[in-house]
C-alpha positions, -999 to +999 in steps of 0.1 A: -373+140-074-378+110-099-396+129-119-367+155-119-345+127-130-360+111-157-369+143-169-331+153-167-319+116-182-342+124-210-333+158-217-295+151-215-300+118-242-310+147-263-280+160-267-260+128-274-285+118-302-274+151-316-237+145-316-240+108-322-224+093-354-211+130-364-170+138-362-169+150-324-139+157-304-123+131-284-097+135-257-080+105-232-085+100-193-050+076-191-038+057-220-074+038-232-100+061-216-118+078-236-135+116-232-158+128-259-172+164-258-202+150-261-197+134-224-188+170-216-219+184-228-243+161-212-224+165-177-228+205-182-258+204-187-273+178-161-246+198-134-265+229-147-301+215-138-289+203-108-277+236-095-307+254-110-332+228-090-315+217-060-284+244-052-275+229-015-274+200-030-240+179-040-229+164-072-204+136-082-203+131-120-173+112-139-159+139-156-158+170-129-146+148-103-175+158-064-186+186-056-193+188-022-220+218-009-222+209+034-254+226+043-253+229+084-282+213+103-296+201+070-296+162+057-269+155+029-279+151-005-257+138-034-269+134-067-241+104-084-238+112-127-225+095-155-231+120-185-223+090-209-217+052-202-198+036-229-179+061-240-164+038-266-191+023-279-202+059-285-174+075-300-173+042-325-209+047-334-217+017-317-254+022-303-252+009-268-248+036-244-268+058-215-268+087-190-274+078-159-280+093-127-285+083-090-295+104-058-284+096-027-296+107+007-276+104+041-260+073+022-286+052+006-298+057-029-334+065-032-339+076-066-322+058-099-324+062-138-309+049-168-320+062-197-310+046-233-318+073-260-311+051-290-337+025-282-358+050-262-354+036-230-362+045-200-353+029-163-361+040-130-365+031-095-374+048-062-366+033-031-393+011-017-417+020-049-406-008-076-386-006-109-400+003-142-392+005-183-410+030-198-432+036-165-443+001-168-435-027-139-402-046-142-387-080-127-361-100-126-360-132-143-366-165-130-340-181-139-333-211-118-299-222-129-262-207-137-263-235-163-294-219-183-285-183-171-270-154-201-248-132-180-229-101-186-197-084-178-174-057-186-136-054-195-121-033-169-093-016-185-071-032-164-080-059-165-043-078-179-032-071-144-060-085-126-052-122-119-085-138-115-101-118-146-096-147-169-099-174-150-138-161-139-144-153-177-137-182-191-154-206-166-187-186-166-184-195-206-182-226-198-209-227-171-236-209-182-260-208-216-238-175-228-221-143-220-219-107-231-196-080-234-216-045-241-196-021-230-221-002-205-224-012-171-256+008-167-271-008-192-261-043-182-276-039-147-307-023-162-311-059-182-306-076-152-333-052-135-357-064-160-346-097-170-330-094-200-297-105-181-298-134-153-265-121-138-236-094-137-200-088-121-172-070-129-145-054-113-128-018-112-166+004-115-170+038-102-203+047-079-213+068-111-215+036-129-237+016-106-256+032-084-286+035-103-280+000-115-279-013-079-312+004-068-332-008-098-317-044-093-332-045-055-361-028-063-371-053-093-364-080-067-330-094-072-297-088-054-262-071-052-235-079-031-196-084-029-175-115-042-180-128-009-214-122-001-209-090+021-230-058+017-222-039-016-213-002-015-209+016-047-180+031-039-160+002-036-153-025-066-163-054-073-197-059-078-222-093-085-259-086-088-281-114-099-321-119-101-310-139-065-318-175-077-280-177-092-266-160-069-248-183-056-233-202-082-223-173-094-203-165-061-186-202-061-169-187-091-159-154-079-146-163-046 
């Protein structure tokens, strides 16, 4: 089923290479969100392969909403899609965005892949089998220290109602080496998978958005969890993941 996905990731960055930096049509989830057809495209088609390959299985991609297939006396399988991360940065012809996809069995997510067409990118986990870039070995970084760590976050679009936002932002500028603002959560935990990135949080994600993110995290040998420290589940906001060493500077802040 890895092979399924990254075959599927790949396939589906296809199609946004195609669209990308041409005049495409853009629609609004709310007042800020943005819906390209080119999201719309990429969904259709991974939903597509999905049925095609695995019909009893269920889907939950960002712009359909779940689809639930209950097969009885058989184990569930959920396969978790985001068509396009940063949305945005794509309709702006910024190059920072991803598909990514996740499959999750009885629960726990077993396979993950983000794949970044513009720099031909390619990560992917399975559970218990390591994380890799490009079907090459990948770890987190060693970074010892908040104080020499680059971290990343995201803006939730929210986020002028969320009271602590600021006050988190501004002191992990002034406690850390730097920060960054991307605008893909995917790809932000994929850096951390691999080192790029010492740290991550941010507040008001989806399971589409993380759930590959969290697998290759573990699996490269760092750690995800809460504000608090409790066990994360990608369907509930917020989310810290770290290469483990910062971990807990980094929850000092958030608490």
């Amino acid at each position: 089923m890895l092979n399924f996905a990254i075959e599927t990731a790949r396939e589906a960055g296809q199609i946004l290479l195609e669209k990308f930096g041409r005049k495409i049509n853009i629609s609004f989830k709310g007042n800020i969100n943005l819906v390209t057809e080119a999201d719309l495209a990429s969904e259709k088609y991974i939903i597509e392969k999905i049925r095609s390959y695995y019909p009893k299985h269920s889907i939950l991609a960002e712009e359909s909403g779940e689809s639930i297939v209950v097969i009885e006396g058989e184990r569930t399988w959920k396969w978790i899609v985001d068509p396009l991360d940063g949305t945005t940065n794509y309709a702006h012809g910024y190059p920072c965005f991803c598909i990514t996809l996740a499959l999750e069995h009885n629960g726990e997510i077993v396979v993950g892949v983000t794949f970044d067409p513009t720099r031909d990118e390619l990560f992917a986990a399975e559970k218990g089998q390591g994380a890799t870039l490009n079907g090459r070995p990948i770890r987190i970084s060693d970074t010892e220290k908040l104080s020499e760590a680059l971290l990343v976050t995201g803006f939730p679009y929210d986020f002028a109602q969320r009271k602590n936002f600021a006050r988190h932002f501004t002191e992990f500028i002034l406690k850390s080496r730097g920060l960054r603002r991307d605008g893909s959560a995917a790809i932000d935990m994929a850096y951390v998978a691999c080192g790029r990135f010492d740290g991550f949080w941010e507040e008001g994600l989806h399971p589409w958005d993380v759930a590959a993110g969290v697998l290759l995290i573990e699996e490269a040998g760092g750690r995800v969890s809460y504000y608090d420290d409790s066990k994360f589940s990608i369907y509930k906001p917020p989310i810290c993941a770290s290469n483990g060493l910062i971990h807990v500077e980094m929850l000092n802040i958030l608490k």
